[in-house]
C-alpha positions as CSV (number, residue, x, y, z in Angstrom):
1,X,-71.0,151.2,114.5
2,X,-71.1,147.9,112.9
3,X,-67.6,147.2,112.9
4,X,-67.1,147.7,116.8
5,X,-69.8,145.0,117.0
6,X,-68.5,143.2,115.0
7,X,-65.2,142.8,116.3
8,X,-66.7,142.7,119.9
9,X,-68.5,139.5,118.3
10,X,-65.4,138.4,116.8
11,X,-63.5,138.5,120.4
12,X,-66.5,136.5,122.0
13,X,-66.3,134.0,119.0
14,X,-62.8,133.6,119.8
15,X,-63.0,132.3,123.2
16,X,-66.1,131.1,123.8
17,X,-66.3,129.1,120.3
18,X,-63.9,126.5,119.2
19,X,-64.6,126.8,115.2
20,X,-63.7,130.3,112.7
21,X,-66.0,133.1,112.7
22,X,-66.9,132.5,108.9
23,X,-67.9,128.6,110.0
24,X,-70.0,129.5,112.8
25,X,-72.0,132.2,111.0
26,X,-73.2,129.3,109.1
27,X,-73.2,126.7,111.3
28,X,-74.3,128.1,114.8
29,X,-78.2,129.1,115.8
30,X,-79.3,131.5,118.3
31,X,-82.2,130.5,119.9
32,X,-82.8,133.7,121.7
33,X,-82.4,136.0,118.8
34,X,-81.7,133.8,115.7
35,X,-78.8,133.8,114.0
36,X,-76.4,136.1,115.5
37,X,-75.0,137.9,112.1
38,X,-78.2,138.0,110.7
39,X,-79.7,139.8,113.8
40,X,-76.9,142.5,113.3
41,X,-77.4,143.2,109.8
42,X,-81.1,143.5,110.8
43,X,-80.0,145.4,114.1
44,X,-77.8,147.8,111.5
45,X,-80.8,148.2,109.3
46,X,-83.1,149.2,112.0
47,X,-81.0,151.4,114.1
48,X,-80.0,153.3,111.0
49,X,-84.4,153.9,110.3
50,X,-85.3,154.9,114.1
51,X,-82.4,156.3,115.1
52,X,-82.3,159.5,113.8
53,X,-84.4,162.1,116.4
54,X,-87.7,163.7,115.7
55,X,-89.4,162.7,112.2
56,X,-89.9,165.9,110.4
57,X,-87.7,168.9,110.0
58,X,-90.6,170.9,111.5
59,X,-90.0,169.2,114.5
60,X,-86.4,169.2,114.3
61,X,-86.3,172.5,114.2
62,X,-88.7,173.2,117.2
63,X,-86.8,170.8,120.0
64,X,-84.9,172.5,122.7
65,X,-81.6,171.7,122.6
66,X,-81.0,172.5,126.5
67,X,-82.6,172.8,129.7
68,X,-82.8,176.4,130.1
69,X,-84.8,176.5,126.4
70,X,-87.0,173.7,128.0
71,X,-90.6,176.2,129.2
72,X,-92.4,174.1,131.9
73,X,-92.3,170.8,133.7
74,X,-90.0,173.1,136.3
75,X,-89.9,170.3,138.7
76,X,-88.7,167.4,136.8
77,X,-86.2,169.9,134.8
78,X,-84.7,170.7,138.1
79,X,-84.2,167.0,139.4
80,X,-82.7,165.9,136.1
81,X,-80.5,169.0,136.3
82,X,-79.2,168.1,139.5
83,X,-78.9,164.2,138.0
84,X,-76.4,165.7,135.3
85,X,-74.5,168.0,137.7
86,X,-74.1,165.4,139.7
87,X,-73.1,162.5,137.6
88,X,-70.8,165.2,135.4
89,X,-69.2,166.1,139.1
90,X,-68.5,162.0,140.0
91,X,-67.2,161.6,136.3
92,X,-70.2,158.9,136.4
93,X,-72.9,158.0,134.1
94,X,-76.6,158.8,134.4
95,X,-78.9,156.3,136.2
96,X,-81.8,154.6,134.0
97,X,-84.8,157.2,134.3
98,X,-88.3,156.4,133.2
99,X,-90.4,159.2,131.8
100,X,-94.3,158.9,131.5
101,X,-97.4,161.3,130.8
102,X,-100.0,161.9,128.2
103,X,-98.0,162.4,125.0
104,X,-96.7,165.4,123.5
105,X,-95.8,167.0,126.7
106,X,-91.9,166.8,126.0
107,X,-90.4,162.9,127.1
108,X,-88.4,162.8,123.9
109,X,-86.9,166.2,123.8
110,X,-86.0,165.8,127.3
111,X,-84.5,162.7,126.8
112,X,-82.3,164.3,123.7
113,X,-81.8,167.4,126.6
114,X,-79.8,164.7,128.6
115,X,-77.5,163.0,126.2
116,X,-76.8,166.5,125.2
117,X,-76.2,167.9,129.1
118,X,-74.1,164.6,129.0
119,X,-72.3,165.1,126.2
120,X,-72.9,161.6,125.2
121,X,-74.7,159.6,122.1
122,X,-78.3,158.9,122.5
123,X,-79.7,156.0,119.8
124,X,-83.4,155.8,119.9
125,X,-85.9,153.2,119.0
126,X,-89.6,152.3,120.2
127,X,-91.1,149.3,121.8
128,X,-92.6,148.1,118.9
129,X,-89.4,148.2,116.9
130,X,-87.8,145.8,119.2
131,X,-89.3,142.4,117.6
132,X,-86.3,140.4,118.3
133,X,-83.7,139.8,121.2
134,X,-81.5,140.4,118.2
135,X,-82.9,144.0,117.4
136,X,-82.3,145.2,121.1
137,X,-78.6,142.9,121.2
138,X,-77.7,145.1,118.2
139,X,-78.4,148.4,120.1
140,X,-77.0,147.5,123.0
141,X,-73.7,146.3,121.9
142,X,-73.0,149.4,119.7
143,X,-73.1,151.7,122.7
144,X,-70.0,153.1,124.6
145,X,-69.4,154.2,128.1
146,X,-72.8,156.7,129.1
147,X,-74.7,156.7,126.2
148,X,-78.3,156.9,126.1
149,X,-80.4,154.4,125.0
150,X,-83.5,155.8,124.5
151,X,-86.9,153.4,124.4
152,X,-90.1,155.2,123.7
153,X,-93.6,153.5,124.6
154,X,-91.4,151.1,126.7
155,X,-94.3,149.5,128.3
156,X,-95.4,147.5,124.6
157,X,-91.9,145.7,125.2
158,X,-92.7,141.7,124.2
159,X,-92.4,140.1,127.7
160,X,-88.9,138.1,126.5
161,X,-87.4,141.5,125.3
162,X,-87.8,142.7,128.8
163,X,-86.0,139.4,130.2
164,X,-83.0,140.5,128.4
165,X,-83.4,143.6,129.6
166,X,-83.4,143.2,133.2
167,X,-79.9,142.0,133.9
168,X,-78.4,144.5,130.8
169,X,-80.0,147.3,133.0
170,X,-79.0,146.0,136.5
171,X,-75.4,144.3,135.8
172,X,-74.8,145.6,132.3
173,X,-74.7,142.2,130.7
174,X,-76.3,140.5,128.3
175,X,-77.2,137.2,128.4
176,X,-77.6,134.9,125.6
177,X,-78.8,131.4,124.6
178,X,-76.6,129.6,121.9
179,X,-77.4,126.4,120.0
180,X,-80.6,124.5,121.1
181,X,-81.6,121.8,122.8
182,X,-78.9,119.5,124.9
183,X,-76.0,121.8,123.4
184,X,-77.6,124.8,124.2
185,X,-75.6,126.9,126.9
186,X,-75.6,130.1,128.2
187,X,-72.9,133.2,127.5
188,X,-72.9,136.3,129.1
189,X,-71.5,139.6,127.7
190,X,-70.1,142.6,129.0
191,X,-72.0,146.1,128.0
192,X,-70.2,149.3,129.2
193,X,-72.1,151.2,131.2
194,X,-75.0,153.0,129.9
195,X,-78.1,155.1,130.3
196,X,-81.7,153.5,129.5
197,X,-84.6,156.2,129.4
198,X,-87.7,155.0,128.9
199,X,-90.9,156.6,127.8
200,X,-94.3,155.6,128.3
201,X,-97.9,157.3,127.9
202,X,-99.5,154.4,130.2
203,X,-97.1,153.5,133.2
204,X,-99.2,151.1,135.3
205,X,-98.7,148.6,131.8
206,X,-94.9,148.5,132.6
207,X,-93.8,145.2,134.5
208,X,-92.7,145.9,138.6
209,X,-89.5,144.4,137.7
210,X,-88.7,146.8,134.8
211,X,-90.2,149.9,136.6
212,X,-88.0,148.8,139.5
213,X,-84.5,148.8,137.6
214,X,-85.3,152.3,136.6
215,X,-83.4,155.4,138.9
216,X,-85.8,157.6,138.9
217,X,-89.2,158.4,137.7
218,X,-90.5,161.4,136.2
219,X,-94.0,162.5,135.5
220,X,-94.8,165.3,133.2
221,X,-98.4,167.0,133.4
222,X,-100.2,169.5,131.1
223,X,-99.1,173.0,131.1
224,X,-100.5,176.0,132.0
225,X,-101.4,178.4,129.5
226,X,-98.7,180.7,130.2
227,X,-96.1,178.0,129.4
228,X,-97.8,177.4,126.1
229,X,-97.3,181.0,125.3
230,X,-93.6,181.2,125.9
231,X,-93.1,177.7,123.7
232,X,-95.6,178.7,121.1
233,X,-93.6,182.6,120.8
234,X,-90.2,180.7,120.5
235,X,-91.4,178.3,118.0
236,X,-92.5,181.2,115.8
237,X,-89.6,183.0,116.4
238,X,-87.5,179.7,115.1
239,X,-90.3,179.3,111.7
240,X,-89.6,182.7,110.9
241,X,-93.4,184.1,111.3
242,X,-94.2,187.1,113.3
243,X,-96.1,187.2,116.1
244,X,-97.5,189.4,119.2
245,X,-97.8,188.2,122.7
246,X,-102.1,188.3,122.7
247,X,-101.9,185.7,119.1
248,X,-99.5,183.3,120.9
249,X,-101.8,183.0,123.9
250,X,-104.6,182.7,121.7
251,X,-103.2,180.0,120.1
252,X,-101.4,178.4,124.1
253,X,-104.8,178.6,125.5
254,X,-106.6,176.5,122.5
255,X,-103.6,174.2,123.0
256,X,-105.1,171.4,125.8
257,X,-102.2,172.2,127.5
258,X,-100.0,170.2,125.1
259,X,-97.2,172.0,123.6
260,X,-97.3,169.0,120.1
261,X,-100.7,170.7,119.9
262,X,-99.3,174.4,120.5
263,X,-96.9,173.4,117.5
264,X,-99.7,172.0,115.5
265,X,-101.7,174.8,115.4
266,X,-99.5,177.5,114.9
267,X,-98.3,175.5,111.9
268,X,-101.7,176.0,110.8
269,X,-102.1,179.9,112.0
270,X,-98.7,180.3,110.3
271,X,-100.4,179.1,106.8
272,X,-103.6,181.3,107.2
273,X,-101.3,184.7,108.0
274,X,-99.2,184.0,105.3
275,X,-101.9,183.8,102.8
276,X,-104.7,186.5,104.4
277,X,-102.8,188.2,106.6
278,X,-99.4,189.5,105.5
279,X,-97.3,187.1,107.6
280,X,-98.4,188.6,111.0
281,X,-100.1,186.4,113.8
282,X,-102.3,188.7,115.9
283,X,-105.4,187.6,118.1
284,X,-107.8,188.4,115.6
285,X,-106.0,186.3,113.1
286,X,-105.2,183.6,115.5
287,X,-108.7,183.6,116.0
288,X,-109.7,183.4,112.5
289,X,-107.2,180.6,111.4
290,X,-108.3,178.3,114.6
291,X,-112.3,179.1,113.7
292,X,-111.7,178.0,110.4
293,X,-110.0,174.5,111.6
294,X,-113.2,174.2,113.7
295,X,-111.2,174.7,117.1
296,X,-112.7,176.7,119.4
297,X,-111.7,178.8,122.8
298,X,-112.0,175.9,124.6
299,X,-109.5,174.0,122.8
300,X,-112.6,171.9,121.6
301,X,-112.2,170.0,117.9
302,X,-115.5,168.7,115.8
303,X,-115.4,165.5,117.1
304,X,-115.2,166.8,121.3
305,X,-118.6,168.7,119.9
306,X,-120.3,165.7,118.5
307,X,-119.6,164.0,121.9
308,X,-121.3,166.1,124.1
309,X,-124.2,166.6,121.7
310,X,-124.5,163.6,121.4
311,X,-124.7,163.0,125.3
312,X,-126.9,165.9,126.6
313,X,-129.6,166.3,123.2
314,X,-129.7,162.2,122.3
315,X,-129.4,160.7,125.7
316,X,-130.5,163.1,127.6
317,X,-127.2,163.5,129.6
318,X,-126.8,159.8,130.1
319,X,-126.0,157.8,131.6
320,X,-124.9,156.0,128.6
321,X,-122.4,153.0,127.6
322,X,-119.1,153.9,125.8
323,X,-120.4,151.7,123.0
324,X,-123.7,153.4,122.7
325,X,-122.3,156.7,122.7
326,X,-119.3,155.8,120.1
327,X,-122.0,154.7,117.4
328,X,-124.2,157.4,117.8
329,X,-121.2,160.3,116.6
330,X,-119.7,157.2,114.2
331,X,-116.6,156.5,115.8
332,X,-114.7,154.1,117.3
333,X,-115.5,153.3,121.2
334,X,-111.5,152.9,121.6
335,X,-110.0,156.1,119.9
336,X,-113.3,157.7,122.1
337,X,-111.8,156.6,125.6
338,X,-108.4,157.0,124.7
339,X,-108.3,160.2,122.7
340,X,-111.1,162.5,123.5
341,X,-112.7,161.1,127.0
342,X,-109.5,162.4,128.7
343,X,-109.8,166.4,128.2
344,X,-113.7,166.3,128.6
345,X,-112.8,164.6,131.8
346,X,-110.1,166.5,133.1
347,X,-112.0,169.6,131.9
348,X,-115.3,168.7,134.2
349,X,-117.5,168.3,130.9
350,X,-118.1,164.7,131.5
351,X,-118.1,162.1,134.2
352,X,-117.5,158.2,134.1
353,X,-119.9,156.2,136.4
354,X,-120.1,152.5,137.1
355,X,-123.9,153.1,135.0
356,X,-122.2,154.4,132.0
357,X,-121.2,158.5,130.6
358,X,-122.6,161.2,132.4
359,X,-122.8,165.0,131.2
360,X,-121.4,167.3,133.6
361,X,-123.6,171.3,134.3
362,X,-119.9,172.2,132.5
363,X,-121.4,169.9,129.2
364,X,-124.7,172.0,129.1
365,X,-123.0,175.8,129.6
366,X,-120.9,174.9,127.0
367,X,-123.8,174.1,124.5
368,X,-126.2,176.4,125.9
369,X,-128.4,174.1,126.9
370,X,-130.4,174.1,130.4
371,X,-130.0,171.2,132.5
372,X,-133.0,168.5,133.0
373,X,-134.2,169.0,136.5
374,X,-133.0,165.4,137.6
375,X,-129.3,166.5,137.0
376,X,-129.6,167.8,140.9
377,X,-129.4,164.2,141.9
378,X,-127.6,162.6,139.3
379,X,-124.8,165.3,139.8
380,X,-125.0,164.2,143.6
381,X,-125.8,168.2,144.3
């Protein structure tokens, strides 16, 4: 890999600049992205740490490798199905295709699913990685015809990164800015044609010009229960642990709909049978294992019980400020919105108002609580 960019460097050097390679390594300055062989023993350095696929052999081991593996999400499986068959039929590459939803529902694995389906590379990083125009110059001169360049939480690009991006995306070249100042002058290199996927758990932060240069756009959503159970039976049947259809739905339907959860937990299952129950997973000892991990039926941790506590027995079923409510169970008003608000919402347990956090008749059921007589018009009923 670093040898094709480097000679790729070393043709560009040969037209464009008048000096030897050895003098202008020490002589010439990027501005865009520093020095140019520095950036690509950087670029080497960082593309050997992120791109390797998923971080733990756990998770290695758990991936589909293919669509028909893939449970769920039958709607985006089929239109990037028909994207592969399609490009494979024209002998073309994929188009750029941007992937968002709440995470864990499956954007990296289906973006491996397509650089496998394509028979191509795939080299992944994150928007964070990307610090330098150097970092992403790196990446993007290493690839060959149709690989997949894969960005995950593409929306924290830096602003410049995305510059360089856009015509690298659009015309498959890449700009850059040598020397500085009055000898400063533009050079543009030719990329081969490649595949960008981009994930991103908050797509209305991603630019209108970078969400425009993407192909197509997919959206994955929670899954059902059902779906759970089929990924949550395979899983086991990949971790060697035994288990009977009413234990994987046990464990599916505590899951939030979120098969990283799914995962999660019968990691946690598969320790408790293993220890107290003669490597078996049944309902009763799915049901043990989750109690003792304080996760109940509801999918509900220790901190989604605090919250609503909190809201119906110290305020009175609010309304109350995020603020407010984040110091009363001790934790931070952010991880609160971010993390837990969004499954007490989408679950009908709470309600956001202009006047602050409102418990839902859902919030009181669920702790057993009757409702204060004033819920009939703060509930609009």
């Amino acid at each position: 890999m670093a040898e094709k960019g480097l000679r790729r460097w070393s043709e560009f050097s040969a037209v464009f600049l008048p000096s030897a390679f050895s003098a202008v390594c020490f002589e010439l300055r990027v501005s865009s992205f520093e020095f140019f062989c520095s950036s690509r023993v950087v670029s080497e350095s960082l593309a050997k740490q992120i791109t390797e696929s998923p971080v733990t052999p756990f998770d290695i081991s758990l991936r589909p490798p293919m669509f028909s593996e893939f449970a769920g999400q039958e709607k985006v499986c089929a239109r990037l199905e028909l994207m592969v068959q399609a490009a494979q039929q024209r002998g073309d590459v994929l188009e750029h295709i941007l992937l968002s939803g709440p995470p864990g529902l499956g954007k990296t694995t289906l973006a491996y699913i397509l650089a496998g389906a394509m028979k191509v590379s795939i080299k992944s990083t994150s928007g964070p990685a990307i610090e330098k125009a150097g970092d992403l110059a790196g990446l993007l001169t290493t690839l060959e015809r149709g690989d997949v360049l894969f960005i995950d939480e593409i929306h924290r690009l830096a602003p410049a990164i995305e510059e360089y991006l856009y015509p690298a995306m659009e015309d498959y070249k890449l700009d850059i800015i040598i020397d500085q100042g009055p000898n400063a002058r533009s050079v543009r290199l030719n990329l081969p044609r490649f595949t960008m996927i981009g994930a991103t758990t908050r797509a209305g932060m991603i630019s209108a010009p970078l969400r425009s240069r993407f192909g197509m756009n997919c959206r994955l959503d929670y899954y059902t229960a059902d779906e759970l159970q089929r990924i949550v039976t395979r899983s086991a049947g990949l971790i060697g642990i035994a288990i009977d259809s009413p234990g994987a739905l046990e464990i599916a339907s505590r899951s939030r709909g979120t098969p990283r959860i799914a995962n999660n937990l019968l990691r946690r299952v598969r320790d408790f049978a293993q220890v107290r129950a003669d490597g078996h997973i049944t309902r009763e000892v799915a049901d043990k294992a989750l109690t003792l991990h304080d996760v109940d039926r509801d999918g509900f941790d220790e901190m989604d019980k605090r919250i609503l506590e909190a809201l119906v027995l110290k305020f009175a079923g609010g309304p109350v400020g995020l603020n407010s409510l984040a110091v009363s169970i001790g934790e931070d008003a952010g991880t609160l919105e971010d993390v837990n608000e969004p499954y007490l919402i989408m679950q009908g347990y709470v309600k956001r108002t202009p006047q602050g956090r409102v418990a839902m008749p859902a919030a009181y059921r669920k702790l057993g609580v009757a409702p204060p007589k004033r819920d009939a018009d703060l509930f609009g009923t």
